[in-house]
N, C-alpha and C positions, 0 to 999 in steps of 0.2 A: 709149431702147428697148434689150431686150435684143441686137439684132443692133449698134447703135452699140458697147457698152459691150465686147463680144466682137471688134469691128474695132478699135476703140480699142487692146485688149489685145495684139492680131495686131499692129501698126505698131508697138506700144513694143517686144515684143520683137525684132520683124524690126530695128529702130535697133539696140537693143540688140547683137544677133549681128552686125549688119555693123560697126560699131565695135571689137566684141572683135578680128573678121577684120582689121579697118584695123589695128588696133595692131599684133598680130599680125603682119601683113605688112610694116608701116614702121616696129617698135619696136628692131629693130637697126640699122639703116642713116639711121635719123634721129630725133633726140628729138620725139615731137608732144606737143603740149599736153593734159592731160587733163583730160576733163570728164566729170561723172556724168552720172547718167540726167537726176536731176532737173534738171539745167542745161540738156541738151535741151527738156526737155517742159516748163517752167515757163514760156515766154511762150504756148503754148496751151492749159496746160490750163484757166484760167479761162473760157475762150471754149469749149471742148469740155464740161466738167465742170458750167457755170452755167447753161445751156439750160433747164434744167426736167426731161429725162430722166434725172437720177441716180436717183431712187426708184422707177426701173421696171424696175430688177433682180428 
């Protein structure tokens, strides 16, 4: 539905912004590992994405 596809959107970038913030905060004082988006979000988005609701945008 469209409210999934629009919550969906809000959580990726909310990860998004808090990970820039985590680096940001610990990328002087400690090396962390880095990882893209899609490395986050690729064990759920089949289980989110395959539902049936994608063409109700």
């Amino acid at each position: 539905s469209k409210l999934q596809n629009e919550t969906i959107k809000h959580l990726q970038n909310a990860v998004v912004e808090a990970k820039k913030d985590y680096d940001r905060r610990f990328n002087n004082s400690q090396r962390v590992e880095k990882s893209t988006v899609s490395d986050v979000w690729s064990p759920i988005t089949p289980t989110v994405f395959n539902n049936g609701d994608v063409h109700d945008i």
